[in-house]
N, C-alpha and C positions, 0 to 999 in steps of 0.2 A: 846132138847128145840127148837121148830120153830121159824126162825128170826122173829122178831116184828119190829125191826128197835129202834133207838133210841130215834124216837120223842117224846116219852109219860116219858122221864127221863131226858129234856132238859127245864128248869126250863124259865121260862119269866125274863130273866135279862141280864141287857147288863153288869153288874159286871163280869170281868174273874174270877175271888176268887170265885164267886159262882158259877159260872159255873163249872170251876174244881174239884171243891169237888163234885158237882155233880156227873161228867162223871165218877167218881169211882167209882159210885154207878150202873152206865148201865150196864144193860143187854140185850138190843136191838139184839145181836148175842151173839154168845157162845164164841166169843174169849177171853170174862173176867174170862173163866174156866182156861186155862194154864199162863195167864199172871200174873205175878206180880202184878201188877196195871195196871190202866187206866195212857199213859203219854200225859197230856194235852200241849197244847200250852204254850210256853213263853217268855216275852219279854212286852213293850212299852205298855201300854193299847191305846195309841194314836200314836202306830207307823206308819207312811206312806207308808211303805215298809213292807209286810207280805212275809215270804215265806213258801210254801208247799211241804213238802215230801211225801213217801208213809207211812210208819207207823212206831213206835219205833223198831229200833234192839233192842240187847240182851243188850249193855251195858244200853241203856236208859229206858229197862224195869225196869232195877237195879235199874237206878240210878231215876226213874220217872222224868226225865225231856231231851227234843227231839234233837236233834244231838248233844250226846257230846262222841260219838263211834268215829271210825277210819274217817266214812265219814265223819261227824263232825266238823274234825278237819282240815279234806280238805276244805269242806266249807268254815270253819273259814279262811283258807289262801287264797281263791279264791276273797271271801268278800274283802279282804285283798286289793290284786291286781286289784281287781275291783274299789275301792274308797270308799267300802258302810263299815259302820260302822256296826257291828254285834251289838253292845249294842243298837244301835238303831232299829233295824227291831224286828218284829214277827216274831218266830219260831213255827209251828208246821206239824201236821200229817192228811193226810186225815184219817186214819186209827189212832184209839187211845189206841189199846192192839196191844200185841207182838203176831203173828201169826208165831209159827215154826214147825219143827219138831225133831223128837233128832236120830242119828246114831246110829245103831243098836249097841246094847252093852255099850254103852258113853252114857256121860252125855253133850255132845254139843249140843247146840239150835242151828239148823238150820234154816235161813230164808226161807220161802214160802212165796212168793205174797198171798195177799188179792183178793179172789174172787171178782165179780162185785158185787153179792148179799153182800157181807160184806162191799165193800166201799159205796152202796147205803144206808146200815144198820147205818152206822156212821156219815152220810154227814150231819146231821142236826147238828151235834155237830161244823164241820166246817161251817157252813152255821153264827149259833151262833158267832162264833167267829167272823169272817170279818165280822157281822153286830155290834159288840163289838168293834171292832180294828178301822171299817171304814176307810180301806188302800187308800191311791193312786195309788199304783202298787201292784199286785199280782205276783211272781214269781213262777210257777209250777215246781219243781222239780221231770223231771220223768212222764211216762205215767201213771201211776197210777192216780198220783197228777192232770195229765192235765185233764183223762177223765172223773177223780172226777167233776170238775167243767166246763170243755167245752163239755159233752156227750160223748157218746162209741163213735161215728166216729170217735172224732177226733185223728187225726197224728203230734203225735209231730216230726218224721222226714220231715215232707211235712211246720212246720209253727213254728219250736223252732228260737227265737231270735225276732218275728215280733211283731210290739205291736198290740194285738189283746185286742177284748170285748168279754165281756161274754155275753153266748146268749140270748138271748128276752124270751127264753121261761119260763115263771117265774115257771114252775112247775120242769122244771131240775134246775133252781138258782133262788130259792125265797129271793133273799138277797133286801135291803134296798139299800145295798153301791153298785155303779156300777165301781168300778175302771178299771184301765188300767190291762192288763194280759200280762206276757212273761213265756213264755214254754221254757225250757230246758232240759237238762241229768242232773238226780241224780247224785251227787259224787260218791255214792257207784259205779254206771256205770262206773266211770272214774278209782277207785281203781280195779275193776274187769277186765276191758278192757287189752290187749296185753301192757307187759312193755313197749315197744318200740314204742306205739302210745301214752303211759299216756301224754306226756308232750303237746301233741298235743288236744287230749281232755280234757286237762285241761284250758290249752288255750281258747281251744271252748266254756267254759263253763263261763270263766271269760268276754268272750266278751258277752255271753248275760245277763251277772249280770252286765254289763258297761250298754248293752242297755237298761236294768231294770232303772238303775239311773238316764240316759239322761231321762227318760218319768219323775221321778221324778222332777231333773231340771226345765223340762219341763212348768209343772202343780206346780211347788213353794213348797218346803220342809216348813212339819208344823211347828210350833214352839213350 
């Protein structure tokens, strides 16, 4: 099947429940062939704090609903030490099927990153959503997640923690909402990374989900 992209299966509605049911029905790319399901965004319909990963792992293909794997649960601790309430924010996925592959002879699902053609295939379903959520701050988790929404240039090592905007160019972010943006490392990068630096880049991680909040602060949590 030739990518089409997901636009023609992303419904006119700023309701997340419809939109969900929807995005199990895309077919935009072919990664609805090996997945489980489609795991959609979840959390707050009027959260001010959205955050973005790259796409479901294996447990959240299961479980159809987005970090609640190993990274997950980093997150959920990181949030933690950071001050930001997880019940409160958006959770979800530039990428909304599980992209793997499996070990020769096993049954393990291996992750593989998402192509650029497969995260441009899915963007409209994020695009949907933050015009749905209409955040104050965006938290990118991860290069995937950032050059989902900031274009292929950008460098999350050259601008992770800064509060940045998303660009003017309405044909790479056709969104409604213009919020605040902060780019960081995926937890999974900090589960992955050398024992002996975790605690270090974990650290790193929870200071730019502090910087996330001060822009919150900032601009007045909704009510």
């Amino acid at each position: 099947m030739a990518t089409r992209g997901a636009q023609d299966f992303v419904p006119e509605s700023a309701d997340l429940r419809t939109l969900a049911a929807a995005a199990d029905g895309c077919r935009g790319c072919d990664l609805f062939r090996d997945a489980t399901q489609a795991v959609f965004g979840d959390g707050p319909a009027g959260a001010a704090m959205v955050l973005v990963g790259e796409q479901p792992g294996d447990r959240e293909d299961t479980a159809g609903q987005p970090f609640v794997g190993p990274a997950g649960r980093l997150l959920d601790k990181a949030l933690v030490s950071a001050g930001v309430d997880r019940e409160a924010v958006y959770l979800t996925n530039a990428v909304k099927h599980f992209k793997f592959s499996r070990a020769a002879g096993g049954k393990r699902r291996i992750h593989q990153t998402p192509t650029r053609t497969e995260v441009v295939s899915c963007r409209p379903w994020l695009f949907a959503e933050l015009d749905a959520v209409d955040p104050d701050v965006v938290v990118l988790l991860g290069a995937t997640a950032a050059k989902a929404l900031m274009g292929n240039a950008f460098r999350l090592t050259a601008h992770r923690g800064e509060a940045l905007e998303l660009p003017e160019d309405a044909d790479l972010t056709p969104l409604h909402a213009r919020p605040h943006v902060v780019a960081t490392t995926h937890p999974s990068a900090v589960l992955r990374g050398p024992a002996e630096r975790r605690q270090e880049a974990f650290d790193a991680l929870v200071a730019d989900l502090r910087a996330a909040a001060r822009l919150l602060d900032n601009r007045g949590a909704r009510t």
